[in-house]
N, C-alpha and C positions, 0 to 999 in steps of 0.2 A: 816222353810221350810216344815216342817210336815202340818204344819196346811194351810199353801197356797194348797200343794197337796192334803188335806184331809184325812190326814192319819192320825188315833188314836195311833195304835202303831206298832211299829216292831216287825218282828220276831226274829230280830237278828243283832245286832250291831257289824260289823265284818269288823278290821281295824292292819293292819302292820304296825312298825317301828311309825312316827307319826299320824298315824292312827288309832292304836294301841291304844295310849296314848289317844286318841281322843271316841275310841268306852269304853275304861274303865270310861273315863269321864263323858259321855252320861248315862251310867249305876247309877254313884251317882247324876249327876243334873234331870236327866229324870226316875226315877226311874221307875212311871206309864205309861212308853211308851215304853220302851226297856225289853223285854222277857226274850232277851237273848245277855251275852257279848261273842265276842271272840276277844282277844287279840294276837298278833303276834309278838314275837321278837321286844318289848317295856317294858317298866317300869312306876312306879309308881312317878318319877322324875330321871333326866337326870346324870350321874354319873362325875365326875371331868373330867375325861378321855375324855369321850365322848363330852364334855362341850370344852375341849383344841384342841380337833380334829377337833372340827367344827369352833373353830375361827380361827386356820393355814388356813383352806378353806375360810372363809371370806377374812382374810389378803389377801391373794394368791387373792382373785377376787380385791379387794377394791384397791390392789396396782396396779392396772392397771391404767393408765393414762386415759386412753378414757372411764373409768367409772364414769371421772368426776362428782364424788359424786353423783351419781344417775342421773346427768342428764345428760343421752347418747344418748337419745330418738329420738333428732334433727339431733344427729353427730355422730361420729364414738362407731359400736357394741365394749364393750371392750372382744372380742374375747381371747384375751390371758389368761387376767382372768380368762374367765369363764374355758377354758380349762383347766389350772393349776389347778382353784377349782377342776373340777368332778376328774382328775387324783388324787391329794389326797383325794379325794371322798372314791374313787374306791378302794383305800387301806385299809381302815374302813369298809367297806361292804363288801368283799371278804375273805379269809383268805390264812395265810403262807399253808398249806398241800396243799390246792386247785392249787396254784403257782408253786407246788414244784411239783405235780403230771401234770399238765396243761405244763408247761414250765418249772422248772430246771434251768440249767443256758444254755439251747439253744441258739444259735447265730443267727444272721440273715444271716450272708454270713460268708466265712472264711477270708475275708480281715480283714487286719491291725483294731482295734480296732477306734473307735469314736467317739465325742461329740454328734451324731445322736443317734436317737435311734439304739443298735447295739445286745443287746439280745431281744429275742423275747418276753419278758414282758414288756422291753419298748417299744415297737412296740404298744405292743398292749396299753399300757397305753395311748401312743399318739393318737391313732387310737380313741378309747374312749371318750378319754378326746374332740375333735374335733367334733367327731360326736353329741356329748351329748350339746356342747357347741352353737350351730346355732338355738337348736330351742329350750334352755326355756330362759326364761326371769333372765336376772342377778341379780336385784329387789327380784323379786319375790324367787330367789333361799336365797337370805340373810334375808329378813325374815322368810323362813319356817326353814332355820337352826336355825336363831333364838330365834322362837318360842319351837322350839322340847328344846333348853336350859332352857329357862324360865319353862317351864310346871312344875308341881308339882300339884299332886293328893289333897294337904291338904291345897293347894290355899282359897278355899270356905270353908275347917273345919278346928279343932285343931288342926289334925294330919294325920298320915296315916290310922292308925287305926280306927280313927273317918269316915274318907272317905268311907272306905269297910265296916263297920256296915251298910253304904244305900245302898250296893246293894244284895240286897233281890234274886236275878234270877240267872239260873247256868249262870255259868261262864266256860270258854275252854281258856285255858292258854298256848300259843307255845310257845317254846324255842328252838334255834338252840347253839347244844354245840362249835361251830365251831366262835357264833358271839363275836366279839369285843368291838363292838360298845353299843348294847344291850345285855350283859352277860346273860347267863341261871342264873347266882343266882340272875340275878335282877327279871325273872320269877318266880325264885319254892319263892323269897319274894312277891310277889305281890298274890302267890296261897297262901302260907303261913299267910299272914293276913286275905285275905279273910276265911278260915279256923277255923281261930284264934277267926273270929270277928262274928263267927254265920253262918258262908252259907253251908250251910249242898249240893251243888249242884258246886262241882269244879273239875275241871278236868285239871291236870297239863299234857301235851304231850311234852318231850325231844327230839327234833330229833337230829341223829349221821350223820349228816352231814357236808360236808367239803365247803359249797357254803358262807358259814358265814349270812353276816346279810340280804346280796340279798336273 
């Protein structure tokens, strides 16, 4: 893509969650062309948890009928799917305080309880999950989950360690103490090796936020 547009090198390679993972990447394959990394609430490979979190969201699309194995394209969107998927999404990228200060256990009306949505986090889960659900592509959503599994920094070397010896440029490292999905200790490891492994230019940023991995 660089070399269609003309471009020698970046200023800066600056990517979240699997983007993230993706601008750290660019850093050890491209070494001569990226200046500078920042990383965002990602890791250096994908942690067990976060690995079981994202196939519940696969199952949850895949067991829709009308995803008939990928091919939906001709006939029915598998709409249900993909809504289930983002609502357990949505769990993983948000956090309990944020819920707890956001909504509590609020109601939507004071009638008799429901299989509807009947407190207002289910509301809004639904509300979400729907909205989020019409315009990506269902395809498209299971392989990027399953890409962000697969990843691993020491794919192309021996190790981790071996990874972050090539990236030679500062580096700016985010973490939110709030995420789930991408824990801050998989942050201050990924500043940590870098550190470890020669790069005299890191910069680890913790933020005390309650938004989680959003």
């Amino acid at each position: 893509l660089l070399d269609s547009l003309g471009i020698d090198k970046v200023y800066a390679c600056v990517g979240a969650s699997v983007g993230g993972m993706q601008s750290v990447a660019a850093g050890v394959l491209f070494t001569h062309r990226v200046e500078r990394v920042i990383s965002i609430s990602a890791g250096l490979s994908s942690l067990p948890s976060a690995i079981a979190f994202r196939f519940l969201q696969r199952q949850a699309l895949m067991g829709d009928p009308n995803w008939n194995m990928g091919n939906y394209y001709d006939g029915q969107y598998p709409l249900r799917g993909m809504k289930n998927n983002r609502m357990l999404s949505i769990m993983t990228y948000r956090s309990g305080p944020e819920w707890q200060s956001r909504f509590g256990r609020k109601r939507m009306t004071s009638n008799m309880p429901s299989m509807c949505p009947d407190y207002e986090i289910e509301s809004y889960l639904d509300h979400m999950g729907h909205k989020f659900s019409v315009f990506f592509d269902p395809n498209s959503m299971l392989y990027l989950s399953k890409a962000a599994d697969i990843f691993d920094i020491s794919d192309e070397e021996e190790s981790h360690e071996a990874a972050m010896q090539k990236i030679k440029c500062p580096v700016l490292v985010v973490g939110v103490q709030s995420d789930i999905l991408m824990t801050v200790e998989q942050q201050k490891h990924m500043a940590d090796e870098l550190r470890r492994t020669g790069n005299k230019s890191v910069t680890y940023l913790e933020m005390d936020a309650e938004y989680g991995h959003d």
